[in-house]
Structure formats: structure tokens, C-alpha cells
Backbone as CSV, one residue per row, in Angstrom:
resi,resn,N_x,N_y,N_z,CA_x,CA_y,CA_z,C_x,C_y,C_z
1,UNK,118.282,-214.955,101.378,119.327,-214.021,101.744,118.781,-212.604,101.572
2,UNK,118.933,-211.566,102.541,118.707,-210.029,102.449,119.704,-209.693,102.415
3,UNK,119.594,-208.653,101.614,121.170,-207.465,101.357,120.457,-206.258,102.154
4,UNK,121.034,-205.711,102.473,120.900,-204.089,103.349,122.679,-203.859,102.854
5,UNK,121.969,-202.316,102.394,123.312,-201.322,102.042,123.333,-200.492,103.312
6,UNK,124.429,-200.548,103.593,124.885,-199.582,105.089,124.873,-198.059,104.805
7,UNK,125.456,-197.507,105.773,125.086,-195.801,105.846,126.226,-195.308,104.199
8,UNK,127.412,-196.088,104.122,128.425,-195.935,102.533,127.586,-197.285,102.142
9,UNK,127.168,-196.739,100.988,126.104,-197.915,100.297,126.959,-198.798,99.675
10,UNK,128.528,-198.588,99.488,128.777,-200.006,98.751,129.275,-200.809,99.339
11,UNK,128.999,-200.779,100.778,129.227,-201.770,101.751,128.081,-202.602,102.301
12,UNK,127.881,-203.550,101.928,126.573,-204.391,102.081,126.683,-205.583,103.267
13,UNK,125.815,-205.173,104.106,125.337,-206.386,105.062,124.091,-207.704,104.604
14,UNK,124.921,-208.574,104.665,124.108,-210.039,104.350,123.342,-210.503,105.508
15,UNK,122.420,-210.750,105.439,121.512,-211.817,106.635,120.868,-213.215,106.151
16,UNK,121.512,-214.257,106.228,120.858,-215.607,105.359,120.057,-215.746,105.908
17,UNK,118.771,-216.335,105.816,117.701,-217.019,106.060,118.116,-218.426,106.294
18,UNK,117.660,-218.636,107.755,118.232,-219.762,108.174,117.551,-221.211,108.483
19,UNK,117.377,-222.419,108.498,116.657,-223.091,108.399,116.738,-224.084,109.466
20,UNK,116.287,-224.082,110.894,116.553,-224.691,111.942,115.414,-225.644,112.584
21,UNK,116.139,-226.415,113.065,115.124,-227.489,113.717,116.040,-227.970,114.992
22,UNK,115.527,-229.040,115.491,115.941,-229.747,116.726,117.242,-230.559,116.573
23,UNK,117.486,-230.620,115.017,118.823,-231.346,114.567,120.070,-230.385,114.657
24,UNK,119.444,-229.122,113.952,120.793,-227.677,114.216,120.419,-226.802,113.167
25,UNK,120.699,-226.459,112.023,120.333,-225.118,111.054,121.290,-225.722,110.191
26,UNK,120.651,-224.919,108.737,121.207,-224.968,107.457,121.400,-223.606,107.082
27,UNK,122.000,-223.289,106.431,121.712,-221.758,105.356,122.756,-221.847,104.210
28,UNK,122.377,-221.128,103.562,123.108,-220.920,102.118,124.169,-219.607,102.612
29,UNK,125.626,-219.846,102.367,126.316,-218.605,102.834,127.355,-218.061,101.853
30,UNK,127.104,-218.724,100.606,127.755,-218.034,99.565,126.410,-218.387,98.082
31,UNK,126.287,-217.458,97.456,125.704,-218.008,96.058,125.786,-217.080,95.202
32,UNK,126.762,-217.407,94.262,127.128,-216.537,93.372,126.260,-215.734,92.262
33,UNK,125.531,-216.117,92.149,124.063,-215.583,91.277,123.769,-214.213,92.251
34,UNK,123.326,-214.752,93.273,122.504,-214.028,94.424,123.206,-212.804,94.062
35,UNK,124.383,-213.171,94.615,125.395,-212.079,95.439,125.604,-211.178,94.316
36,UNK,126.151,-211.250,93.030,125.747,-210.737,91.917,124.500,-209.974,91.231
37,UNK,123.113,-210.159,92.002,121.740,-209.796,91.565,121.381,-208.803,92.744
38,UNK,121.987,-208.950,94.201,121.839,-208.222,95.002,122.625,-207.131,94.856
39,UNK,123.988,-207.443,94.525,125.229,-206.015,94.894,125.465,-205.594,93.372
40,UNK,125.377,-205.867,92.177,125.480,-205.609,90.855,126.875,-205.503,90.755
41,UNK,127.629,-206.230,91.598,129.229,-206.991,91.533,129.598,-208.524,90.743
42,UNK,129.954,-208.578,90.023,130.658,-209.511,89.349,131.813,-210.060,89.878
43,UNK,131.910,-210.905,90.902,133.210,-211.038,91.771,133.330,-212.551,91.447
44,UNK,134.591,-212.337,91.704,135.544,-213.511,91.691,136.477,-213.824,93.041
45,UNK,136.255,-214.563,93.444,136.870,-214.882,94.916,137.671,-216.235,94.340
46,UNK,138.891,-215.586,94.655,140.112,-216.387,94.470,140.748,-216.850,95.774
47,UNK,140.758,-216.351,96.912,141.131,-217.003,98.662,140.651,-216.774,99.534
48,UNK,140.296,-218.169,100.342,139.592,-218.180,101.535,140.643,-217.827,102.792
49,UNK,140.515,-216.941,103.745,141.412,-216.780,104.773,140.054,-217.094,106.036
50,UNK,140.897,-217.594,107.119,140.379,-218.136,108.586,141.797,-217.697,110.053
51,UNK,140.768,-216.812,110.576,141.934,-216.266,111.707,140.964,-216.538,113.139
52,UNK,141.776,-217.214,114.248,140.959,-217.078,115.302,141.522,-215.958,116.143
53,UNK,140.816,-215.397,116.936,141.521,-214.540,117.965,141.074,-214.393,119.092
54,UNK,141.627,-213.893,119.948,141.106,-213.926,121.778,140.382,-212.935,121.982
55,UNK,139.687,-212.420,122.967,138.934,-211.398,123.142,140.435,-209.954,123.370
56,UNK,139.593,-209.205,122.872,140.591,-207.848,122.733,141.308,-208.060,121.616
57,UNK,141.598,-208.825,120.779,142.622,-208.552,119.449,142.327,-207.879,118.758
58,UNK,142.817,-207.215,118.581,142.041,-206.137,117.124,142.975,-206.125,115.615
59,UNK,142.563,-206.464,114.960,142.859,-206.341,113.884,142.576,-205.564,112.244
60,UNK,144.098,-204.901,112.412,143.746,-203.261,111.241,144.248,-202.274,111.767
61,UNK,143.952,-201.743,110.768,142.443,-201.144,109.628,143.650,-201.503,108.107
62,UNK,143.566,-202.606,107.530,144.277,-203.593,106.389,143.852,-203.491,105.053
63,UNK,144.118,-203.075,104.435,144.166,-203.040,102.990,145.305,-203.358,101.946
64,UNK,145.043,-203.640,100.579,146.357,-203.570,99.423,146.125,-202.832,98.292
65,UNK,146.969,-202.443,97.884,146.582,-201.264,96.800,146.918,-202.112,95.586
66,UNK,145.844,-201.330,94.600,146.023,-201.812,92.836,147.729,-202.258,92.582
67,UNK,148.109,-203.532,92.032,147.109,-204.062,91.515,146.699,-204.821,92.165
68,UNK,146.886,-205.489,93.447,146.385,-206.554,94.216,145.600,-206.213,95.126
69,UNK,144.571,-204.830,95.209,143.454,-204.806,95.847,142.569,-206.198,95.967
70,UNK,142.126,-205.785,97.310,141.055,-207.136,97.610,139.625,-206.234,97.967
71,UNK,138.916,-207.108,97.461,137.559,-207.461,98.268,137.346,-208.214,98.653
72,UNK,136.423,-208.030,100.098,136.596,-209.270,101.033,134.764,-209.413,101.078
73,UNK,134.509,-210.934,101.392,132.839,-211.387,102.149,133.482,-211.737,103.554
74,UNK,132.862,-210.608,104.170,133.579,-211.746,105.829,132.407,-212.256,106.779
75,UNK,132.864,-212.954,107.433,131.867,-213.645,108.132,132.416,-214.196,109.673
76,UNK,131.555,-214.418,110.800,132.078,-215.260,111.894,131.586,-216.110,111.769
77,UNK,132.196,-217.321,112.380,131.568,-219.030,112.548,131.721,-219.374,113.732
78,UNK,132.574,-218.966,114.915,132.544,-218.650,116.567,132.516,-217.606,116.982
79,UNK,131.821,-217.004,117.756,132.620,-216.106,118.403,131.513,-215.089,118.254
80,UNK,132.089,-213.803,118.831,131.295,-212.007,117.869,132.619,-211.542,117.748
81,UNK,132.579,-210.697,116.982,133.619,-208.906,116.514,132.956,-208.059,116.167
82,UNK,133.289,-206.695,116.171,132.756,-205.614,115.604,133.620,-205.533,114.184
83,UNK,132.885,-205.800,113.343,133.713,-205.648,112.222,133.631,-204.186,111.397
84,UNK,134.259,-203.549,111.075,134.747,-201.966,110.406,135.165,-202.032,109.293
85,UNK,134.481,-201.187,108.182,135.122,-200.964,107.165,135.479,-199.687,107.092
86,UNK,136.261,-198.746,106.291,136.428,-197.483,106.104,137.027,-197.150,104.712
87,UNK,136.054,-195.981,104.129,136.003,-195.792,102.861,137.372,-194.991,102.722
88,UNK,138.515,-195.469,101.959,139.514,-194.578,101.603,139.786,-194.481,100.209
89,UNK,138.622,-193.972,99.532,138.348,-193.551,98.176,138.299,-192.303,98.086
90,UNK,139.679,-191.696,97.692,139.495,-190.133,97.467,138.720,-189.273,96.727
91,UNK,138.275,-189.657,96.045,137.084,-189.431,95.025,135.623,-189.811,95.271
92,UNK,135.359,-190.431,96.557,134.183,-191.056,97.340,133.582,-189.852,98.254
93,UNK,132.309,-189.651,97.812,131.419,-188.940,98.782,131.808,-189.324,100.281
94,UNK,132.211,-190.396,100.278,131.630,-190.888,101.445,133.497,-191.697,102.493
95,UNK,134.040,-190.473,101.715,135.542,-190.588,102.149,136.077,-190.493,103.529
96,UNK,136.589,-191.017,104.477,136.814,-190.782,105.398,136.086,-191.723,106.055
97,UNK,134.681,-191.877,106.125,133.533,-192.681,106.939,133.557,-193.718,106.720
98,UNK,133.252,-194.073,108.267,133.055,-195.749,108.207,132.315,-195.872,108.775
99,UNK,132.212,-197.609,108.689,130.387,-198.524,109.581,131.383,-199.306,110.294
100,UNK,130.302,-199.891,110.920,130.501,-201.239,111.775,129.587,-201.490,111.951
101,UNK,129.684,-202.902,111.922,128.343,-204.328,112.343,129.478,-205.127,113.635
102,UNK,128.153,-205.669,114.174,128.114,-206.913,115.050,128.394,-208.126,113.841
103,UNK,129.462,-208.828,113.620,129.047,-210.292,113.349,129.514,-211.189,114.293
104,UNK,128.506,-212.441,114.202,129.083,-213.978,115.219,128.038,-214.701,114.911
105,UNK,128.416,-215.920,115.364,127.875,-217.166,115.067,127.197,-217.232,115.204
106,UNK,126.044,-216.357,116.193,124.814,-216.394,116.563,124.053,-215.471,115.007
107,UNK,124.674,-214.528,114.328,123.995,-213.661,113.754,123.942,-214.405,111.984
108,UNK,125.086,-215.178,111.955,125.246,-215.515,110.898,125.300,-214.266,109.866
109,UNK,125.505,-212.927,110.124,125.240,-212.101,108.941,126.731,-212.036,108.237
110,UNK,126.975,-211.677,107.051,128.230,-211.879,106.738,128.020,-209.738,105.794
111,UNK,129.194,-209.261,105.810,129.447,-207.594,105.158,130.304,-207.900,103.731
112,UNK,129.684,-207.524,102.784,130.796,-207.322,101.411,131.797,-206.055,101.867
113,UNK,132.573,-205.789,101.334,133.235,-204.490,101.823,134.216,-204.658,100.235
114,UNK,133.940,-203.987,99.247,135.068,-203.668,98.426,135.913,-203.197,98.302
115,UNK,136.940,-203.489,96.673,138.046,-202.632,96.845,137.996,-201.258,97.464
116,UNK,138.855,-200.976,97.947,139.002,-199.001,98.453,138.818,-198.561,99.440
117,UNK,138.191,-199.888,100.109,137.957,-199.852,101.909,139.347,-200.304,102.469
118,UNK,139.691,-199.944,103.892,140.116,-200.293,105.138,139.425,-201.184,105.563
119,UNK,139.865,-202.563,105.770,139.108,-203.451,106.919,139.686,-203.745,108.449
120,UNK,138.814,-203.970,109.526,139.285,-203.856,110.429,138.486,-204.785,111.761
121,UNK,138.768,-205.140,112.332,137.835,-205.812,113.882,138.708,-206.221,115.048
122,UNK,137.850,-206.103,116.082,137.978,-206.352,117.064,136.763,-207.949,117.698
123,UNK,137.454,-208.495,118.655,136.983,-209.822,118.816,135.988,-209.791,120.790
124,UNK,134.855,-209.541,120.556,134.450,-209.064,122.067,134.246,-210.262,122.555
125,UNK,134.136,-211.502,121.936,134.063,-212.664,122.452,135.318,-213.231,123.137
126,UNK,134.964,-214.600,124.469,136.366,-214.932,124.712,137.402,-215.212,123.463
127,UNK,136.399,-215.625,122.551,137.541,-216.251,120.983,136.223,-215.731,120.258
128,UNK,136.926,-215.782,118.826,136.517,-215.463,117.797,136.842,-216.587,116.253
129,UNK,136.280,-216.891,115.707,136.752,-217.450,114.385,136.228,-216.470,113.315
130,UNK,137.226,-215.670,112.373,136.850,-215.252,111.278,137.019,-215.758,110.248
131,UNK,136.548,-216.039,109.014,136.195,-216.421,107.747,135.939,-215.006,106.335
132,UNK,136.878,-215.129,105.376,136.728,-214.152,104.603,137.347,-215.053,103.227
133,UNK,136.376,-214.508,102.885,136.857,-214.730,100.616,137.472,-213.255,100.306
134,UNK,138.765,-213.186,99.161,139.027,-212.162,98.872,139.185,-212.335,97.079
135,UNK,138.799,-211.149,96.752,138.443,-210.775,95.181,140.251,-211.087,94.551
136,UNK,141.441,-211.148,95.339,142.394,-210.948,94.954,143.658,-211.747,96.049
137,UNK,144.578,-212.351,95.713,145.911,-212.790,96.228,146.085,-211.936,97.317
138,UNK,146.602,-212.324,98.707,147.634,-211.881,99.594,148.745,-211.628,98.958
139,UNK,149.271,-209.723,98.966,150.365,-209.727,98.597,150.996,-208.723,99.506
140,UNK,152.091,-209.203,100.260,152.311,-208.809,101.358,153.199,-207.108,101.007
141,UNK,153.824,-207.089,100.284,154.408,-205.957,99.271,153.195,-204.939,98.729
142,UNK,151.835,-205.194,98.802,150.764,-204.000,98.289,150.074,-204.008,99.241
143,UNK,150.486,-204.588,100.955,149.415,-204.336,102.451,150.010,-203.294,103.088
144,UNK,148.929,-202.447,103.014,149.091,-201.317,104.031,148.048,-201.337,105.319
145,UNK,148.601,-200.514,106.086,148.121,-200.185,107.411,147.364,-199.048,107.698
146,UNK,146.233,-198.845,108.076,145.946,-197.793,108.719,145.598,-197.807,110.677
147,UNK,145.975,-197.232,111.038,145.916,-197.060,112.252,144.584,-197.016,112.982
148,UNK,144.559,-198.366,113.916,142.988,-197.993,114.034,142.434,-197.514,115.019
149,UNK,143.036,-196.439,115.719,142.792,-195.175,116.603,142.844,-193.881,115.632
150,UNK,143.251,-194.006,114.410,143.249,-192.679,114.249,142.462,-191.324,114.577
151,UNK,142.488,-190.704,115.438,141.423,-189.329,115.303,140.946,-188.800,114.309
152,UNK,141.364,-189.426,113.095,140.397,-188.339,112.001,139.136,-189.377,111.776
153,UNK,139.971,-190.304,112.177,138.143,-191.211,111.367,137.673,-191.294,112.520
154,UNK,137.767,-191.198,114.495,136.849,-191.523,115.114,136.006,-192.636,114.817
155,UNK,136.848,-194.514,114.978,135.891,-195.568,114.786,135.963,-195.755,116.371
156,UNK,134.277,-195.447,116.685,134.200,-196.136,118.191,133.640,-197.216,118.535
157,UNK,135.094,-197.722,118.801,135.108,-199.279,118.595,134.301,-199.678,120.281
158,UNK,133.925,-201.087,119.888,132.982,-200.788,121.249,133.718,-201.901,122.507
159,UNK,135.185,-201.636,122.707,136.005,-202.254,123.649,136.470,-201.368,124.297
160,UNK,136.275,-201.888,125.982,136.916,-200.939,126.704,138.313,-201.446,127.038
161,UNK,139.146,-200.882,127.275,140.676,-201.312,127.447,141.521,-200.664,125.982
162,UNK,142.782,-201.303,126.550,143.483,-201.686,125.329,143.799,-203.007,124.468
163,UNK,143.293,-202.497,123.115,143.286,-203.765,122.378,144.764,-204.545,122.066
164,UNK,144.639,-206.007,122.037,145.937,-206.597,121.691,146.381,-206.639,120.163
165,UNK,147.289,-205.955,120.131,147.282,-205.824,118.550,148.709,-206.470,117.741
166,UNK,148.944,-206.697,116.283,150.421,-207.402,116.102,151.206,-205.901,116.390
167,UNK,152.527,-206.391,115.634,153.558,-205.629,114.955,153.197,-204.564,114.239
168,UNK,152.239,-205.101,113.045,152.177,-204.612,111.926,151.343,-203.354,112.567
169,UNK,150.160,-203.862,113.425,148.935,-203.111,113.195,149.652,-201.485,114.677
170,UNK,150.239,-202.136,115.081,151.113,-201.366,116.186,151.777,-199.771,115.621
171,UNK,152.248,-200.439,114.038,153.056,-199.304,113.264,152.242,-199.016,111.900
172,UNK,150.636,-198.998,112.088,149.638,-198.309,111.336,149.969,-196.906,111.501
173,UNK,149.621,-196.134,110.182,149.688,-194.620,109.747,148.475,-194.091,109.798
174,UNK,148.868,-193.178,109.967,147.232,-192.155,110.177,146.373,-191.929,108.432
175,UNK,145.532,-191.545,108.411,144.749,-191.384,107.584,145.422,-190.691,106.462
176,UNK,146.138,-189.590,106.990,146.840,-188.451,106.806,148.054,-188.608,105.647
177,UNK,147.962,-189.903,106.306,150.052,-190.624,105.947,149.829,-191.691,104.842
178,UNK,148.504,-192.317,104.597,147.921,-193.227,103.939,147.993,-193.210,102.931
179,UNK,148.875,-194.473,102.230,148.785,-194.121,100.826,147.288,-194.771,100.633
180,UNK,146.933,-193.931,99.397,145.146,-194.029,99.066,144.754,-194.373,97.825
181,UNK,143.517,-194.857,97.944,142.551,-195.047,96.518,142.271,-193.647,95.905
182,UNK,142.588,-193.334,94.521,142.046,-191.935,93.955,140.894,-192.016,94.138
């Protein structure tokens, strides 16, 4: 497994080393030692979540605030998305900014993204399967929204059209309006 820290270093991109032959591939896609010796995180992943989606869904920019912040490992197992994190740590150098990666089934790479981030994606494939561990409970009472057009963060997402989005993500707040990480 390689760790690469992204342009906000406490967002880490995974690449497993994969082990393929004429039968299909193996890889190791969680190991708690590793993941611990690479990111100097001590995590505890308490729920696995799995969402499929159609091409154009976008989903976000999702977070929960203390005490039921999450950290998420996400990953694809069909499909591609552009997956987005965005740092909303008021006290973070690196406040406001966000990354994005390519993940899909072809890349196998999976992104840590910790507490204090916005998470977010879009699905460029006809379908998508996402896969994520979170450091903490779904609690629907500490999920907030951020809007994932906002103009202050400029994420250029790499879909042309308009994305299909829920309810929730429909009546996302601007950056502005966000309740935040100190």
C-alpha cells in the first residue's frame, strides 16, 4: 500500500498494490497497522456505508459536527466518481480548499478524509458503487450540508450538465452559512 498526502496534507490518497493474474487480482484494502503507520491516525471505524448511483448524481458536500463527526476511508468497487473533500477547519491553513481524485474500480485507490472535511462526489460512470468506513455513527440530527456549487470554494467538478442531486443536497448552504469546525 502507498500513502500520498494531497495538496491539504491530512487528506491522504491510498493506492494498494495489487496482485493479478489470469484468475482476477487480490489486494489488501483495509489494514489497520498500515493505515495507522502511514497517516499517524489511530482510527476506529465503527460503519460500513455502500451507495450506488447513476451517472450525474452528485452527492454533498456532507458532513456532522462534534460530537458525531465522521471520518470516512472511501473507496469505489464499480464504477468512477470524482471524489472531493473540503477543509472546513477554521483554524486550518488550508481552510476553504479542496482536492479531488478520480476513484473506480479500475484504480482501486481509496482517500482518508478526516474529521473537519466536507465530503462530496459525483458519479461519471453509467453507475457507480461507493464503499466508505466511518470513524463515527450516522446521526442524522449532527448532518449538515454544504452546497456543492458554492462560489467561494470553486470545486471544478469535472461534469458537464446538471448534476442529479437529493432533497437534502438541493437545500445545501453556502460556505458562508456553514455551521463549522473551529
Amino acid at each position: 500500500m502507498q500513502a500520498s498526502r494531497l495538496s491539504i496534507p491530512d487528506v491522504i490518497l491510498f493506492t494498494p498494490k495489487v496482485f493479478g493474474d489470469e484468475r482476477g487480482f487480490f489486494f489488501e484494502s483495509f489494514n489497520e497497522k498500515l493505515f495507522r503507520e502511514l497517516t499517524g491516525v489511530d482510527v476506529n471505524f465503527v460503519q460500513d456505508n455502500h451507495s450506488k448511483s447513476q451517472k450525474g448524481v452528485l452527492r454533498g458536500l456532507h458532513y456532522q459536527m462534534p460530537p458525531m463527526a465522521q471520518g470516512k476511508l472511501v473507496r469505489v468497487v464499480q464504477g468512477e466518481v470524482f471524489d472531493v473533500a473540503v477543509d472546513i477547519r477554521k483554524s486550518s491553513p488550508t481552510f476553504g480548499q479542496w482536492v479531488g481524485e478520480i476513484l473506480s474500480a479500475d484504480n482501486k485507490r481509496q482517500i482518508w478524509i478526516p474529521e473537519g472535511f466536507a465530503h462530496g462526489f459525483v458519479t461519471l460512470s453509467d453507475t457507480a458503487e461507493f464503499l466508505y468506513k466511518t470513524t463515527n455513527y450516522y446521526a442524522p440530527q449532527h448532518e449538515r450540508c454544504i452546497a456543492w456549487n458554492d462560489e467561494s470554494l470553486q470545486v471544478n467538478w469535472p461534469y458537464a450538465g446538471e448534476p442529479v442531486l437529493s432533497g437534502k443536497d438541493q437545500a445545501g448552504v453556502s460556505l458562508d452559512e456553514a455551521e463549522l469546525f473551529a
